[in-house]
SESE-302685 format. One line per field, with one value per residue (C-alpha): residue in one letter; x, y, z; chain. Coordinates in nm, 3 decimals. Layout:
residu: c(A,...)
x: c(X,...)
y: c(Y,...)
z: c(Z,...)
chaine: c(A,...)
This chain:
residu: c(X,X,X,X,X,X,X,X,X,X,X,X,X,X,X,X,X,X,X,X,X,X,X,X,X,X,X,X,X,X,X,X,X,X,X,X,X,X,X,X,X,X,X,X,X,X,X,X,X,X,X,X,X,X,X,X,X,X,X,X,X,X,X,X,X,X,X,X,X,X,X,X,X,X,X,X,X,X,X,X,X,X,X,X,X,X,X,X,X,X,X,X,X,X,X,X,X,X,X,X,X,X,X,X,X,X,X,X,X,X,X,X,X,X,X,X,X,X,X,X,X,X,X,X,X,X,X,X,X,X,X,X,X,X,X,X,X,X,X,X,X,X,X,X,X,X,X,X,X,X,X,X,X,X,X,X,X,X,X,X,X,X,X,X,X,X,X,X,X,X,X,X,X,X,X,X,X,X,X,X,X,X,X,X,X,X,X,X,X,X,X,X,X,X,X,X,X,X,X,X,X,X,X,X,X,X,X,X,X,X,X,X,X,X,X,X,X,X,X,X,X,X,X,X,X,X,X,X,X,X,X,X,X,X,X,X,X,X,X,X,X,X,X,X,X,X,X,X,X,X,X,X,X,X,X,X,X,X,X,X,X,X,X,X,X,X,X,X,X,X,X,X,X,X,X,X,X,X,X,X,X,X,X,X)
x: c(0.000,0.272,0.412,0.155,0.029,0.454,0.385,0.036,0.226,0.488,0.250,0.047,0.361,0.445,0.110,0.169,0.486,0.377,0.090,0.283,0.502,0.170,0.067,0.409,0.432,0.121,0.162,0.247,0.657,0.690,1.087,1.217,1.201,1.564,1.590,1.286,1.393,1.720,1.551,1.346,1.664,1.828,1.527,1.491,1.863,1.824,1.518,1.734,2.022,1.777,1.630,1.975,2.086,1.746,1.823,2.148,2.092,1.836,2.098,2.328,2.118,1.966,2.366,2.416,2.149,2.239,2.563,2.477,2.190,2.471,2.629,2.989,3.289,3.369,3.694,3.924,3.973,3.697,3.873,3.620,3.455,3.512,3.777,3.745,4.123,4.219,4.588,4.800,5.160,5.435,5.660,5.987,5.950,5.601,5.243,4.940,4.798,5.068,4.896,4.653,4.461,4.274,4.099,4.048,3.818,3.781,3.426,3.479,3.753,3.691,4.033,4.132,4.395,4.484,4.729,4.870,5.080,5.297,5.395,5.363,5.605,5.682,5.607,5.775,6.078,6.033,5.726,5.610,5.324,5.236,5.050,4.837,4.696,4.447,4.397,4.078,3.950,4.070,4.472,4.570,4.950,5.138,5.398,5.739,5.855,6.048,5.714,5.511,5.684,5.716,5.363,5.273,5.546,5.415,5.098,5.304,5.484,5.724,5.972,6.314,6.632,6.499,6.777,6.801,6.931,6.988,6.672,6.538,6.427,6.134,5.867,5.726,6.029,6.311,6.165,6.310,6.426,6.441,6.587,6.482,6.351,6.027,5.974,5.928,6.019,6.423,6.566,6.368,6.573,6.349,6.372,6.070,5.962,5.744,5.704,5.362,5.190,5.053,4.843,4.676,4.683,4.836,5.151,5.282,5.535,5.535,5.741,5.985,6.149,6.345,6.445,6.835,6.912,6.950,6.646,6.723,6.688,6.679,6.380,6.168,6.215,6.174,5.779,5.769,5.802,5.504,5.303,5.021,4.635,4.339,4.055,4.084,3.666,3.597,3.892,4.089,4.422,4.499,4.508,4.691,4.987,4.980,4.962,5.306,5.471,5.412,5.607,5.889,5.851,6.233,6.094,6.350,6.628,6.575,6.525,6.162,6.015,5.811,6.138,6.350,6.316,6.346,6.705,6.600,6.770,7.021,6.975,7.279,7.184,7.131,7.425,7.660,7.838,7.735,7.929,7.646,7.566,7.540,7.270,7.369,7.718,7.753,7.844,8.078)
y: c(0.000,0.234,0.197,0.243,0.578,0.677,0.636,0.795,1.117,1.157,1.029,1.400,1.602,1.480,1.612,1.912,2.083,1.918,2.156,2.498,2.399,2.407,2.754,2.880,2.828,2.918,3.275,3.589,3.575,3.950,4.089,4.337,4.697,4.839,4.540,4.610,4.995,4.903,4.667,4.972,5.202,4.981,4.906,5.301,5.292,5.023,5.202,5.502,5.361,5.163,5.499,5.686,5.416,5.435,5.804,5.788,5.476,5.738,6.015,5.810,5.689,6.018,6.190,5.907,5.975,6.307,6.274,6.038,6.263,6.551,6.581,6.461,6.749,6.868,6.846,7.189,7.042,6.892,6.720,6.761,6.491,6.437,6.753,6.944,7.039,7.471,7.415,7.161,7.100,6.844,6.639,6.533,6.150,6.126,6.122,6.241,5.920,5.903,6.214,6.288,6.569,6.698,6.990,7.063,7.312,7.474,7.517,7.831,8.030,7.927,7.874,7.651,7.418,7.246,6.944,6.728,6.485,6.223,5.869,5.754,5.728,5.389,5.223,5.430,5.546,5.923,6.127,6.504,6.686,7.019,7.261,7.567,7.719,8.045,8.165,8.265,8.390,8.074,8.226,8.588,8.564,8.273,8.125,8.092,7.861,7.633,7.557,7.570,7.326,7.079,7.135,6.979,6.715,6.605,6.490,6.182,6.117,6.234,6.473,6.442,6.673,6.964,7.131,7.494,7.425,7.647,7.840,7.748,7.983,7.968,8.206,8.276,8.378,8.240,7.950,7.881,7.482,7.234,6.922,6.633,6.281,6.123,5.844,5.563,5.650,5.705,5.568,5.881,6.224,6.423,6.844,7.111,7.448,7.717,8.073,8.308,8.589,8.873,8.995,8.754,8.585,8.256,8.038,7.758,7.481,7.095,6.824,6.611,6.255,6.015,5.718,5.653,5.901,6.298,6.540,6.667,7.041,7.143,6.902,7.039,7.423,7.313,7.161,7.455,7.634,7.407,7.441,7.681,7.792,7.660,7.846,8.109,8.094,8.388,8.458,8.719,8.748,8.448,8.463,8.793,8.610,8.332,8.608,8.746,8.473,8.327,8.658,8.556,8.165,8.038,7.709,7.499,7.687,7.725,8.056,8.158,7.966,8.258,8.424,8.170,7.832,7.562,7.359,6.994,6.679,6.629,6.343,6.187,6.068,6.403,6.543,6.342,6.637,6.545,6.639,6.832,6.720,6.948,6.954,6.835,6.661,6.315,6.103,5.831)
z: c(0.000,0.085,-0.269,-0.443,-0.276,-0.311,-0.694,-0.715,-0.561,-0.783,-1.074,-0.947,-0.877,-1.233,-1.377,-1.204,-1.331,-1.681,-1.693,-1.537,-1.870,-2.062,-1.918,-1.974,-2.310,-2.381,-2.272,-2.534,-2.609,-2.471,-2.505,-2.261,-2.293,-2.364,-2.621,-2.799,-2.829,-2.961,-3.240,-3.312,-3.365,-3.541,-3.771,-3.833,-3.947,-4.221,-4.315,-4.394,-4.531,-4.794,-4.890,-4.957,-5.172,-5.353,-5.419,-5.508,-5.747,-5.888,-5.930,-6.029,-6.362,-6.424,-6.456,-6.683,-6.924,-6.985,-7.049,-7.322,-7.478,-7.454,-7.816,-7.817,-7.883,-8.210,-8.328,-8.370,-8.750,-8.891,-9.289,-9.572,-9.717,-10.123,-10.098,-10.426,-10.501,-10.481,-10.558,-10.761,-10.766,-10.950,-10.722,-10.896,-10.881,-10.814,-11.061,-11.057,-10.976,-10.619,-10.472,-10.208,-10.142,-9.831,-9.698,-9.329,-9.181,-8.813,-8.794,-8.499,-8.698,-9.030,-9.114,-9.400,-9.459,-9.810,-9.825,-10.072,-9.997,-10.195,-10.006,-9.695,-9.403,-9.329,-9.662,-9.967,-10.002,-10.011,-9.862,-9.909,-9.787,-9.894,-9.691,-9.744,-9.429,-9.491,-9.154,-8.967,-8.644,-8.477,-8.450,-8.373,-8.563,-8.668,-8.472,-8.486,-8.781,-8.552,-8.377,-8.701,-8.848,-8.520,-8.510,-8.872,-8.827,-8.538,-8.715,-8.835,-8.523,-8.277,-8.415,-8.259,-8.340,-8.467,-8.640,-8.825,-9.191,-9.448,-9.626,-9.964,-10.255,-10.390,-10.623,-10.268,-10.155,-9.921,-9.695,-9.363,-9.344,-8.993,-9.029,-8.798,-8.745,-8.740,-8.454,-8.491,-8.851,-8.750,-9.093,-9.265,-9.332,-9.308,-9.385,-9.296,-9.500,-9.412,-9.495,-9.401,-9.536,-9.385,-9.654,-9.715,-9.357,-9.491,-9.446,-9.692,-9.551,-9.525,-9.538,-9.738,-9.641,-9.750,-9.611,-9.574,-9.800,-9.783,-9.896,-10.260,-10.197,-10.543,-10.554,-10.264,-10.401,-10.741,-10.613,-10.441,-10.794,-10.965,-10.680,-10.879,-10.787,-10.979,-10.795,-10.549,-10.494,-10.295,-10.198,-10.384,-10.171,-10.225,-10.593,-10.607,-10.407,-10.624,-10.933,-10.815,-10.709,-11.074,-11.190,-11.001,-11.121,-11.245,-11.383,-11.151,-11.286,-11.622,-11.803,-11.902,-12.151,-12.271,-12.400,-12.421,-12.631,-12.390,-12.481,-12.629,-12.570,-12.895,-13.154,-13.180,-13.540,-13.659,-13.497,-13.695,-13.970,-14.299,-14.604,-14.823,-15.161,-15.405,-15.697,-16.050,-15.929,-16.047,-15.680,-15.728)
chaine: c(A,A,A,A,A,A,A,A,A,A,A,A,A,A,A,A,A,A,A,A,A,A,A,A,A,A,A,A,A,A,A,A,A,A,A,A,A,A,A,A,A,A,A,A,A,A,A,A,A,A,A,A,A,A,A,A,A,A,A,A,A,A,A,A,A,A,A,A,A,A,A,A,A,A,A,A,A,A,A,A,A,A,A,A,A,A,A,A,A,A,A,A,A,A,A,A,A,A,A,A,A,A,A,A,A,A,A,A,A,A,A,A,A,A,A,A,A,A,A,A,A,A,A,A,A,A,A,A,A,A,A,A,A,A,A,A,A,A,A,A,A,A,A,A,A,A,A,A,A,A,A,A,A,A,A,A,A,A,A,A,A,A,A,A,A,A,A,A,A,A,A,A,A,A,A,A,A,A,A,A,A,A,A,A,A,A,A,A,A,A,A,A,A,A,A,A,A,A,A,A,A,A,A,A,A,A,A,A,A,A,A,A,A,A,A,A,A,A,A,A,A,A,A,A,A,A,A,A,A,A,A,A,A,A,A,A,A,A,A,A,A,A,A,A,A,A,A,A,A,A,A,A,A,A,A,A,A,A,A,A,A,A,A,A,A,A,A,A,A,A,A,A,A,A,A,A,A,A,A,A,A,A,A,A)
């Protein structure tokens, strides 16, 4: 009897604690005070941060579209398409069919540059490039002709060892020379020209190469020579320089054709002296 009223106690003590378990867990999960202020602060915080990144994700992709509706920058030289050639000039060595002509604008100044060039640097054996700059509102004077001709040189690469050398003449007059090298082009000699105008506000120079050889002088000033105008347009400044230069025109050395025959190559078959024959003798 004893140990079965022993088990029907703890059988009821059992019952007991099982159900304070059962009340327990049945009541509302409630989290203290400081802890549920903190989860509140720190909920406020990702709430902010989440709409700052919003914004600036906003920003962000409206900057972006309007810098690709804005128009992208003009260039200060803008080269003409299908060129329609002003001057014209006769390489020694070179055709007609060897040359290339372009025409660059500035669209601001409205400066014009013409230039025909013959070759090409790193796969012929000679190059020149002819340049005829009628300047606009985009310069106030020219520059020095050091820097002037560094300045179209450098269009073909680095220029290295620029050099004064001796001036050239010209129907333009005398035109102040540079030598120097083109990198990576190192094998070319290479010899600048340039002379400007102050009425009209232009300048003429370029270029002439050759690669492991000296420039012929007599060559470049003797282009310089054939270098003529075939239309001036609107422009007539240009085609009273080109009018007096072609007064002072020496035909690469030679005397004037216009008063002078020109000297013809002699046939040696003709050149041979000939006894004459007279009429009525009997030839034996």
């Amino acid at each position: 009897m004893r140990s079965l009223s022993v088990q029907a106690v703890r059988a009821a003590l059992r019952a007991i604690e099982w159900r304070r378990v059962a009340l327990v867990a049945s009541e509302p999960f409630v989290l203290p005070g400081e802890f549920r202020a903190a989860m509140v602060r720190i909920l406020a915080y990702l709430g902010a941060i989440g709409a700052m990144s919003l914004i600036a994700a906003e920003f962000v992709r409206e900057r972006h579209a309007v810098e690709i509706a804005e128009p992208p920058a003009r260039p200060a030289w803008i080269e003409v398409d299908k060129p329609w050639p002003a001057f014209q000039v006769a390489v020694p060595g070179f055709g007609e069919e060897d040359g290339h002509y372009a025409i660059r604008r500035h669209p601001a100044g409205g400066g014009r540059k013409d230039i025909i060039s013959f070759g090409e640097l790193g796969r012929t054996q000679r190059f020149v490039s002819v340049e005829i700059y009628r300047a606009g509102g985009e310069i106030g004077d020219f520059g020095r002709a050091a820097d002037e001709v560094r300045a179209m040189a450098s269009e073909h690469g680095r220029v290295n060892t620029l050099t004064t050398a001796m001036p050239i003449p010209s129907k333009f007059g005398m035109l102040q020379t540079f030598e120097f090298a083109i990198g990576p082009f190192n094998a070319y000699h290479c010899i600048g020209f340039v002379r400007s105008f102050d009425a009209p506000r232009a300048q003429i120079g370029g270029i002439s190469c050759n690669m492991k050889l000296l420039v012929d002088r007599s060559a470049m000033s003797c282009a310089l020579d054939r270098l003529t105008l075939i239309s001036a347009g609107s422009d007539p400044e240009i085609a009273r320089l080109f009018a007096q230069a072609e007064l002072k025109r020496s035909f690469c050395g030679q005397r004037d054709h216009l008063l002078y025959a020109t000297p013809k190559r002699p046939d040696m078959a003709s050149s041979v002296i000939r006894k004459p024959r007279l009429r009525g003798r009997i030839s034996r």
